[in-house]
C-alpha positions in Angstrom: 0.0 0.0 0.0 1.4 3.3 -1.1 1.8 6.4 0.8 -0.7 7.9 -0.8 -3.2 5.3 -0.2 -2.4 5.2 3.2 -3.4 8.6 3.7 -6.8 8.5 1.9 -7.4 6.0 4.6 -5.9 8.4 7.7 -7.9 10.9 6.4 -11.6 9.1 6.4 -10.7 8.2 9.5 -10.2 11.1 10.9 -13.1 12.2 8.7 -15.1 9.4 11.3 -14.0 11.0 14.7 -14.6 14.3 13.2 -17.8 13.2 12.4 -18.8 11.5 15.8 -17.6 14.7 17.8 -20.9 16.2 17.7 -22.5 13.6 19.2 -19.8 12.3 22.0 -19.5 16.2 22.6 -23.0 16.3 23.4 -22.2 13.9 26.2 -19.6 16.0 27.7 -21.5 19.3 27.2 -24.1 17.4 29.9 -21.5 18.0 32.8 -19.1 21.1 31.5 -19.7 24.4 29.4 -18.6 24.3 26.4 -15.4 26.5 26.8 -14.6 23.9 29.5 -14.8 20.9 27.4 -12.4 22.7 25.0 -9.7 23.2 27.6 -10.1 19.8 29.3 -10.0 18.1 25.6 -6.6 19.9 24.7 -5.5 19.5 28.0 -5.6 16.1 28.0 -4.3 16.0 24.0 -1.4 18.5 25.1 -0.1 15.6 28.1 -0.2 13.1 24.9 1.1 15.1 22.7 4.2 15.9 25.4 5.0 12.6 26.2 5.3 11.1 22.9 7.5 14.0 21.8 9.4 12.8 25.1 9.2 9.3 24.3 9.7 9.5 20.2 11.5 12.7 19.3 13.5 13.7 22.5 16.9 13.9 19.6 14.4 16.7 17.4 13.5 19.9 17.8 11.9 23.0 16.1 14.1 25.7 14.9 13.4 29.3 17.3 12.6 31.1 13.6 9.8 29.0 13.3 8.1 28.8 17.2 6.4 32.1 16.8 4.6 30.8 13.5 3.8 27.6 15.4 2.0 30.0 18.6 0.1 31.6 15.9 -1.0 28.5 14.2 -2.1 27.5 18.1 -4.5 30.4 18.4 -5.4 30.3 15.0 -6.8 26.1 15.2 -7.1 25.5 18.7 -7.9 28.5 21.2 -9.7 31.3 19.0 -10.9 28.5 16.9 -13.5 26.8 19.7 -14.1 30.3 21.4 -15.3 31.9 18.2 -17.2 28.8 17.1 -19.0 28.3 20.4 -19.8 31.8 20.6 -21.3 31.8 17.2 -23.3 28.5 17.5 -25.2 30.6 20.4 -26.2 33.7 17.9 -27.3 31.8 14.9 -28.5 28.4 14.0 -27.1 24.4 13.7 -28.2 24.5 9.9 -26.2 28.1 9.1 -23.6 26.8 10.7 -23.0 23.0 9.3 -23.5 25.0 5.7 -21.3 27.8 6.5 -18.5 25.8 7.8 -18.8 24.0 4.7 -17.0 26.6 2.5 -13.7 26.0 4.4 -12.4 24.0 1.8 -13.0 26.1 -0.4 -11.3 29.0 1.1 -8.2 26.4 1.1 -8.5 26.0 -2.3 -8.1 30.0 -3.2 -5.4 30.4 -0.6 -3.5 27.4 -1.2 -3.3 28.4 -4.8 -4.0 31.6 -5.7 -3.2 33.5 -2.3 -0.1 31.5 -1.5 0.8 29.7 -5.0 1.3 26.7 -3.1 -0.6 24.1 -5.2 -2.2 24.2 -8.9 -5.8 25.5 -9.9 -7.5 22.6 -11.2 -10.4 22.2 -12.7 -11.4 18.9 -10.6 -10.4 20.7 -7.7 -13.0 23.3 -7.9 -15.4 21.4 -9.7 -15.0 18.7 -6.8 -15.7 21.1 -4.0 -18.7 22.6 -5.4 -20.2 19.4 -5.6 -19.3 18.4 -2.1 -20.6 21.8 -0.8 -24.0 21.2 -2.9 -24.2 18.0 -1.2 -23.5 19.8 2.7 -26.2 22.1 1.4 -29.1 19.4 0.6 -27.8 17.4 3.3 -29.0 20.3 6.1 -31.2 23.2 4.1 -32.8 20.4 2.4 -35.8 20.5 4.8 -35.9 22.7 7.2 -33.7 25.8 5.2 -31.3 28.2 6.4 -32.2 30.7 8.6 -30.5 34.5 7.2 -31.6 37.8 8.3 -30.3 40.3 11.0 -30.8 37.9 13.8 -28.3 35.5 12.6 -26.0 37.8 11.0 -23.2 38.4 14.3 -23.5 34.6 14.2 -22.8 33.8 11.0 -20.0 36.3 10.5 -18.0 34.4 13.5 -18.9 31.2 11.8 -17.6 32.5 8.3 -14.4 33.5 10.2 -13.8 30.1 12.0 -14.1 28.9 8.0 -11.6 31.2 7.2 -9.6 30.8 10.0 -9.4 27.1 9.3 -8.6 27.2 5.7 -5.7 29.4 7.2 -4.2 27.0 9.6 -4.1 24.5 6.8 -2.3 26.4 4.4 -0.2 27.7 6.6 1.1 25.1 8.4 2.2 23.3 5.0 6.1 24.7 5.1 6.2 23.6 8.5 5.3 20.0 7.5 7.5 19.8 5.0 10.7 20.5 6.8 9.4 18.4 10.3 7.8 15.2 10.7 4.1 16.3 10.9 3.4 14.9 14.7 6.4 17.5 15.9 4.6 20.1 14.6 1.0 19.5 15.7 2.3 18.5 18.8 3.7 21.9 19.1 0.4 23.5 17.9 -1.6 21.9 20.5 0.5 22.3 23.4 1.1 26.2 22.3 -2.5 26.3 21.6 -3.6 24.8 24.9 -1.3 27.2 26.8 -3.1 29.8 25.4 -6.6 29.0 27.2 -4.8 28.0 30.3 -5.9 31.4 31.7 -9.2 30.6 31.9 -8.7 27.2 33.6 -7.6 28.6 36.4 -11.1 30.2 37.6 -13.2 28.4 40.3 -15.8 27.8 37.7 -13.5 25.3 35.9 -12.2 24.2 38.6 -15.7 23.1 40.3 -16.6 22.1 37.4 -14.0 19.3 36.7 -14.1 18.1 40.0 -17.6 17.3 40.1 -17.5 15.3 36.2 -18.0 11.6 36.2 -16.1 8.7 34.4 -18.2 9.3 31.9 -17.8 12.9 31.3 -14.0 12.1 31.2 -14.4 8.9 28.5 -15.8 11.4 26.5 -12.8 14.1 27.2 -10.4 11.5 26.5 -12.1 10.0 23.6 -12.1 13.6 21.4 -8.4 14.3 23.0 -7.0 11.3 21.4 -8.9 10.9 18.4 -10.2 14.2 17.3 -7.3 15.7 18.4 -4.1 13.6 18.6 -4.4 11.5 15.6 -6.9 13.7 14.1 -4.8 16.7 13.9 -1.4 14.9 13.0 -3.4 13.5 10.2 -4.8 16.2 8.6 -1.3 17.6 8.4 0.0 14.5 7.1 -2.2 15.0 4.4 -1.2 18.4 4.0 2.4 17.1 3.6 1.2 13.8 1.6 -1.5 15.1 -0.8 -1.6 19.2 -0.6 -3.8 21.7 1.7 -6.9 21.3 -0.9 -7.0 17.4 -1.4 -7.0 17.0 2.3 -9.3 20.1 2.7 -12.3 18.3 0.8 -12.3 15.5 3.3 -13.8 18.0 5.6 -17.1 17.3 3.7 -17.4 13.8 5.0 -17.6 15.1 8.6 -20.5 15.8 8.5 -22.0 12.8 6.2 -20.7 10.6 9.0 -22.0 12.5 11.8 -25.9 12.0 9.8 -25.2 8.4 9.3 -24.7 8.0 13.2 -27.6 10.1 13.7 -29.8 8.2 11.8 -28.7 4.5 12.4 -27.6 4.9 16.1 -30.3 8.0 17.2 -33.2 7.3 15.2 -32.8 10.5 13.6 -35.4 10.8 10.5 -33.4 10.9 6.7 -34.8 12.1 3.3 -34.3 11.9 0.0 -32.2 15.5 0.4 -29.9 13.4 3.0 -29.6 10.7 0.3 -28.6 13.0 -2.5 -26.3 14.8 -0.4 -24.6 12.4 0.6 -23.8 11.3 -2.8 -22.9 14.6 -3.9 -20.2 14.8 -1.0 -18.5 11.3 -2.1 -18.5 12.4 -6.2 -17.1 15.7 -4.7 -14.7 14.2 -2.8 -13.5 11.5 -5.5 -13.4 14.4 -7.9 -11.3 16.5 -6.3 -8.9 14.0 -5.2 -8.1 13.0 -8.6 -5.4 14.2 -11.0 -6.3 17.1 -13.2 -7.9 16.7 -16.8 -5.9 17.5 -19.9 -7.0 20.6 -21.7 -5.8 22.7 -24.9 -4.1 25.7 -23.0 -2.4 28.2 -26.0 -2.7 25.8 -28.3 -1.2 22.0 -26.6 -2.5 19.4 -24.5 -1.4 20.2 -21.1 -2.0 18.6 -17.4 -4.6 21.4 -15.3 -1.5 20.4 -12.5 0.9 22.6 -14.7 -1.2 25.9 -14.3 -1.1 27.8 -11.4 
């Protein structure tokens, strides 16, 4: 099995604990406030994350030119990233928000190639995440529709910016993957990340709060610390390193595709023939996007759409 093939399969993996985050979150959320769950989740990744690093790369280390880029890339995915999105899922509504997150990928696409000129424009590239966002969009405003209008708007701005803000931290971390092994430096992003919400952990709120959780509050802590963030976050930049900041951007689409498939076989959740056809736009999106660009007459000869950028 190839590299490549390998992380395809990384990827809908993480694609799966992504997906089931909602709901094991929900579990959590019973005991803590959200903010709490955050800083108890990347707490808890952060000790991993350490001790591996210990264990694995004690003879590596990151060069100091490249720490304050790695602090930044901390706010940017881990600390800002759950504050704004928790603040915004309270001022607008699930369906705006599944849909709006959604355009992330896109956003990777224009940075990653024309922002940044890291990767080629392709045609299957764009073409492949419209598709996949079509299918997010029938998946969610299918029945019940989005909700836009003045009392939504504050919402959906700090939604639209945790899209950005994500499409950001992928593209930006690709230089760093490519001259460390990807677990260094998502290991460095958490822990930097996590000692940015450290201030608030040491109120008597979260402190009570912990304290009183039971085993199962912390199963669910630990579950989205190792898998949504340990593995899920050194994969995603594996991918980055592997297959490029937009292939690995489109598998955010399947997020959510899992996260409706639990719903509906495990929670008795209804489906309808918009779940059914947006979930099948989301795979042809996906699978279109991953592939290799089509040939095309640019100025008169065949050339590969991975040539232009």
């Amino acid at each position: 099995m190839n590299q490549s093939v390998k992380t395809y399969l990384g990827l809908l993996a993480v694609a799966f604990f992504w997906g089931t985050s909602f709901s094991v979150s929900k579990i959590g959320l019973r005991q803590l406030l959200p903010m709490h769950l955050a800083i108890l989740r990347f707490s808890l990744a952060s000790i991993i994350f350490y001790s591996l690093l210990i264990m694995f790369y004690r003879n590596n280390s990151i060069e100091k030119k490249d720490r304050p880029l790695l602090w930044f890339l901390g706010v940017l995915g881990v600390s800002s990233y759950f504050y704004i999105q928790y603040t915004g899922l309270k001022l607008t509504t699930t369906v705006n928000t599944a849909i709006i997150i959604a355009i992330s990928p896109i956003f990777t696409i224009i940075f990653s190639s024309l922002v940044f000129h890291q990767e080629s424009l392709t045609l299957n590239k764009i073409v492949g995440a419209i598709l996949a966002f079509s299918g997010i969009f029938l998946i969610f405003a299918g029945s019940t529709g989005m909700s836009l209008g003045k009392d939504t708007m504050a919402g959906d701005l700090l939604i639209l910016s945790n899209s950005v803000a994500w499409a950001l931290f992928t593209v930006l971390g690709k230089k760093l993957v490519e001259k460390y092994d990807p677990f260094m430096v998502m290991a460095y992003i958490n822990i930097y990340g996590t000692i940015t919400m450290l201030p608030l952990a040491f109120t008597p709120t979260f402190v009570n709060s912990v304290r009183t959780i039971g085993p199962i509050t912390w199963g669910a802590a630990l579950y989205l610390a190792v898998t949504c963030s340990v593995y899920g976050y050194f994969m995603w930049y594996r991918g980055v390193k592997v297959l490029g900041a937009s292939r690995t951007a489109v598998f955010n689409y399947i997020n959510p595709l899992f996260a409706v498939a639990i719903g509906i076989l495990f929670l008795k959740e209804p489906g309808n023939i918009y779940t059914l056809l947006g979930g099948a736009a989301v795979l042809a999106g996906v699978y279109t996007a991953s592939r290799s660009g089509e040939k095309f007459r640019h100025k008169g000869e065949l050339v590969s759409s991975d040539r232009l950028k």
